[in-house]
N, C-alpha and C positions, 0 to 999 in steps of 0.2 A: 501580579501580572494578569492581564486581562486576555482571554485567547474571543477573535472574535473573526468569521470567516467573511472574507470579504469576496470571494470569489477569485483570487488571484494565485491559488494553491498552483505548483508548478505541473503539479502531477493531472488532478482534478478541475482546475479552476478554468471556468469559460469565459473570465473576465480577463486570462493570462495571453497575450498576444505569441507568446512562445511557449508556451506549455503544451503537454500532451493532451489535456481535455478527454482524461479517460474518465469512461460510464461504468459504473458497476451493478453488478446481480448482488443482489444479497438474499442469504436467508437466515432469519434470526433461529428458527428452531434447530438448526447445523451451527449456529453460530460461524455463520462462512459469506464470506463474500468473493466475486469469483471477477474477470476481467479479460475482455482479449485485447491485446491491441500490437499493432506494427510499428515498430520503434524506427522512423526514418534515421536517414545516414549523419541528418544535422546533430545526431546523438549520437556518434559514433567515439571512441577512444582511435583504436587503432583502425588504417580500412577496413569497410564490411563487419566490424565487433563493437557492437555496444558497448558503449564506456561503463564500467563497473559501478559509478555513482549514479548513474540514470539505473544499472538493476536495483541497487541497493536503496532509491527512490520508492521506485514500485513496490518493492518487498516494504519496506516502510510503510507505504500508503494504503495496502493491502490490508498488513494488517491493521491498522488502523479504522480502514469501512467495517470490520470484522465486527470489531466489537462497539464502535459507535449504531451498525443495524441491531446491538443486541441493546441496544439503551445506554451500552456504557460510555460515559463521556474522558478520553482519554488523551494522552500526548505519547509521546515515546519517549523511554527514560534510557533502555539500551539496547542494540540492536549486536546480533552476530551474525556475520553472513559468512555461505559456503559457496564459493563458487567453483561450480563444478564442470562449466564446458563454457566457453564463449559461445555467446547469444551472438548470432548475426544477427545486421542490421536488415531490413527491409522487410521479414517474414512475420505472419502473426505466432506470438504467443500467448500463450494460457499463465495469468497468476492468481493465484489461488492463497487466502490466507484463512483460518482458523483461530477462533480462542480456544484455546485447549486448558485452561484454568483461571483459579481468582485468590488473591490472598491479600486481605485488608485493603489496601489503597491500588494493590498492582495486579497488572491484568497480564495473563500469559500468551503468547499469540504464535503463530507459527505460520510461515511462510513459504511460497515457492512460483517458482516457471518453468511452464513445460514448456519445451518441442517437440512436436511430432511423438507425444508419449513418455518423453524423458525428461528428466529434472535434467535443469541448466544450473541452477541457483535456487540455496533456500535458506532461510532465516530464521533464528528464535528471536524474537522480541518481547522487551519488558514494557510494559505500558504502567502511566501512574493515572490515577484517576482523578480527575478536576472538575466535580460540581458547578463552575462557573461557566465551564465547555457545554457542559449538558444543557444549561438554562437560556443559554444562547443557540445553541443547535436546536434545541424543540421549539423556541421562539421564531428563527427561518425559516419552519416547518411550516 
């Protein structure tokens, strides 16, 4: 399989006519990349509550920027999520993901969103690592 970014990422992608088109901070020496952004109501599950797949999006794609700013070229192998308060819709939040380790092929990542201070939702994710993502990412570059 060939992974190859076309700009149509749902989360990320400015080529996605409905997508979020979120920007991130990253810093490679934190190995952290960080995000705010206002999840309108076209996102919503129940009224006024983020749909659990649009967090569980983010927390994915979070971790993800993490460790592709630290060089590493990655996919998501498994994700666990906690959620811990519904996210309303229309307010900015903070997510924030981390690599927190490395073990042969897989990348450890750790996720979350704040409100106003508080974790909403957070995630451990397994990332595998694909050499073919990387050579196509720093080729974009």
């Amino acid at each position: 399989m060939q992974v190859v970014d076309d700009g149509r990422c749902f989360i990320c992608g400015k080529e996605n006519p409905i997508g979020l088109k979120v920007e991130f901070t990253v810093d490679p020496q934190r190995r952290r990349a960080e995000t705010r952004v206002c999840i309108g109501e076209e996102f919503q599950g129940w009224q006024g509550i983020t749909h659990g797949g649009i967090i569980s999006a983010l927390l994915d794609e979070i971790c993800g920027q993490a460790c592709m700013c630290c060089g590493l070229s990655v996919v998501t192998s498994e994700i666990k999520i906690r959620y811990r308060a519904p996210v309303p819709t229309g307010v900015v939040v903070s997510v924030i993901g981390e690599v927190v380790g490395e073990r042969r092929r897989l990348v450890d990542a750790k996720g979350w969103i704040e409100l106003d201070g508080k974790i909403m939702a957070e995630a451990e994710v397994i990332m595998y690592r694909t050499e073919k993502l990387l050579k196509k990412y720093l080729v974009a570059l």
